[in-house]
Residue frames relative to the residue before (quaternion, step in Angstrom):
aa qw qx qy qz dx dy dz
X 1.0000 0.0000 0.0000 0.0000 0.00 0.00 0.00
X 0.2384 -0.8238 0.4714 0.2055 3.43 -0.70 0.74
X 0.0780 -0.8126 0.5535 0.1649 3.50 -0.81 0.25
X 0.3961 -0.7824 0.4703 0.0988 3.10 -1.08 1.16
X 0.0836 -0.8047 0.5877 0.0054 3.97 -0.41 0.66
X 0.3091 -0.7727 0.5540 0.0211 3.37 -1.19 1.50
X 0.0262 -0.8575 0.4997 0.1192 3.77 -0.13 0.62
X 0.2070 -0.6334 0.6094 0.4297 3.32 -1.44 -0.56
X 0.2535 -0.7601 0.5294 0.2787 4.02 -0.37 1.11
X 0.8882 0.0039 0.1213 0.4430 3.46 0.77 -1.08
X 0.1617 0.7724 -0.5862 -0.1834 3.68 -0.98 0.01
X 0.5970 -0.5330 0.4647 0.3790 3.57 -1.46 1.16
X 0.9035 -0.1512 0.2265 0.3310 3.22 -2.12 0.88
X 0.7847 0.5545 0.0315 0.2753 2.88 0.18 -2.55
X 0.3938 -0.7340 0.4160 0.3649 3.53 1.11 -1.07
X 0.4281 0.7776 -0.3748 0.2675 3.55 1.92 -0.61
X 0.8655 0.0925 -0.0061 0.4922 2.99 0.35 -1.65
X 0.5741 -0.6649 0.4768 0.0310 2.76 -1.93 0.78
X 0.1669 0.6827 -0.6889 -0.1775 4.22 -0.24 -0.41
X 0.0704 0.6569 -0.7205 -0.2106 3.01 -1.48 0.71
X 0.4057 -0.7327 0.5158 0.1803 2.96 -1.57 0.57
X 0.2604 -0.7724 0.5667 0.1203 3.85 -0.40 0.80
X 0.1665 -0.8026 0.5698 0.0587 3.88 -0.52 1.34
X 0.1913 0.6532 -0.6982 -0.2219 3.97 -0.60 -0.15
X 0.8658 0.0017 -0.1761 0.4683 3.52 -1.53 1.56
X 0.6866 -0.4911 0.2596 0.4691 3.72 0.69 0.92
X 0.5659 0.6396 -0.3352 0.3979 3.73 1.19 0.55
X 0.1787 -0.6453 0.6690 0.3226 3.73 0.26 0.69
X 0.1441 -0.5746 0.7996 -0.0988 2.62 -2.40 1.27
X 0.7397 -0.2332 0.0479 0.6294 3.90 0.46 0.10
X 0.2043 -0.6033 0.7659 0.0873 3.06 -1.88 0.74
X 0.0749 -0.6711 0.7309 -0.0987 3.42 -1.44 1.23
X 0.3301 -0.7729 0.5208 0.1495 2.71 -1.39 1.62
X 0.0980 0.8488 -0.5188 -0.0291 3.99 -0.85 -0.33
X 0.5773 -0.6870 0.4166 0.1456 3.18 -1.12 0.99
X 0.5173 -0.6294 0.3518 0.4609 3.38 -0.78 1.15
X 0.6184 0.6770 -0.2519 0.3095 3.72 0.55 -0.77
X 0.5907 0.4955 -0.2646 0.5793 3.20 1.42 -1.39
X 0.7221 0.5456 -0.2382 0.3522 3.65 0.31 -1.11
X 0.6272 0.5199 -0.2446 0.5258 3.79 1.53 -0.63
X 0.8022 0.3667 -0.0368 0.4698 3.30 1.20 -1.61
X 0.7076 0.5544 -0.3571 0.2540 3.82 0.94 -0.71
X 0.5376 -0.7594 0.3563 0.0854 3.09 -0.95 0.96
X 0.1301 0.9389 -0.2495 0.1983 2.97 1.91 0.94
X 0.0342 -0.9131 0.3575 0.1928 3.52 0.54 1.10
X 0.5864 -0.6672 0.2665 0.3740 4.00 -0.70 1.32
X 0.1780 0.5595 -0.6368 0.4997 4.23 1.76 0.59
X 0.7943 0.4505 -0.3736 0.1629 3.51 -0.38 -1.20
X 0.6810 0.4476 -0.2675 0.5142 3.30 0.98 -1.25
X 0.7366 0.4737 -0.3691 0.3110 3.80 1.01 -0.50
X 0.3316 0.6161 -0.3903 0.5984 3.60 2.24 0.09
X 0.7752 0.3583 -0.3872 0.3474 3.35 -0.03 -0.98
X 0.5715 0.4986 -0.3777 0.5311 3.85 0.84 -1.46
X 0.5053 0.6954 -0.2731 0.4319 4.09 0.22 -0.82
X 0.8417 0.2055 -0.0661 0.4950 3.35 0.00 -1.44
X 0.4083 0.6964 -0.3512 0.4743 3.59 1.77 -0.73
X 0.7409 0.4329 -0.2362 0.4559 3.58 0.27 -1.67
X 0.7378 0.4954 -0.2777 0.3648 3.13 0.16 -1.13
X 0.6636 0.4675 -0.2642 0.5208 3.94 1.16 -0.38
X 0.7146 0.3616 -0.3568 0.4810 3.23 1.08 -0.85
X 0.7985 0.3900 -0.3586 0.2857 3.46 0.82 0.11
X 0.5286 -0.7010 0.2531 0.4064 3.23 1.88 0.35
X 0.6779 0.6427 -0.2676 0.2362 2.87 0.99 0.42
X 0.5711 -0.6740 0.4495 -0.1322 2.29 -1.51 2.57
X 0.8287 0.2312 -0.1879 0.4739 3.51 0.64 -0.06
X 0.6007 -0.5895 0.2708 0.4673 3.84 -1.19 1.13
X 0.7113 0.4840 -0.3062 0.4075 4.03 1.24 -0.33
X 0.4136 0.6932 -0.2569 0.5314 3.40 1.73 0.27
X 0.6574 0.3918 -0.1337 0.6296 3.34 0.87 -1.67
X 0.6605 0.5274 -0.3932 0.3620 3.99 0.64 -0.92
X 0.6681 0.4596 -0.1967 0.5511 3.27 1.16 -1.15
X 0.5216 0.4972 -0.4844 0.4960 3.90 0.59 -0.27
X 0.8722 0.4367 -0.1277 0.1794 3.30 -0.20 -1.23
X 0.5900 0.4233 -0.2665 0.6338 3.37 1.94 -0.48
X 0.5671 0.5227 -0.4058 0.4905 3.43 0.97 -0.55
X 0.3705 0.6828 -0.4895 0.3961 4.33 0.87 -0.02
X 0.1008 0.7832 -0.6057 0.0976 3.35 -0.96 0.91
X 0.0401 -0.8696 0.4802 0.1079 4.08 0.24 0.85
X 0.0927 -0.6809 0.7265 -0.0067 3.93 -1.04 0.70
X 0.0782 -0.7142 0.6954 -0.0147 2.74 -1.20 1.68
């Protein structure tokens, strides 16, 4: 089962920006930057982040087949 882990890696001097850093099983896999502002104000709706984690699993586990993708996707586990 994988578990995914959301960090904060860094913020600038200023306080603006953000990196966060997105772990599956204690392994960074992508860092995304963002603006303090975006993060207070965006209207990100939580479909999105569950497409992305979704489509995430299913690549990192290669999987090529409708029991592949079945097993990728229940096997999702998120830690904030």
């Amino acid at each position: 089962m994988a578990t995914y882990t959301v960090k904060i890696e860094s913020v600038c001097a200023g306080g603006e920006h953000i990196a966060i850093g997105l772990y599956k099983d204690g392994v960074k896999i992508k860092t995304k930057q963002i603006n303090k502002s975006d993060a207070i104000t965006d209207d990100a709706d939580l479909t999105d982040v569950i497409l992305f984690l979704i489509k995430r699993s299913i690549a990192d586990n290669t999987a090529n087949t409708a029991a592949k993708r079945k097993a990728a996707i229940e096997s999702l586990q998120v830690v904030t």
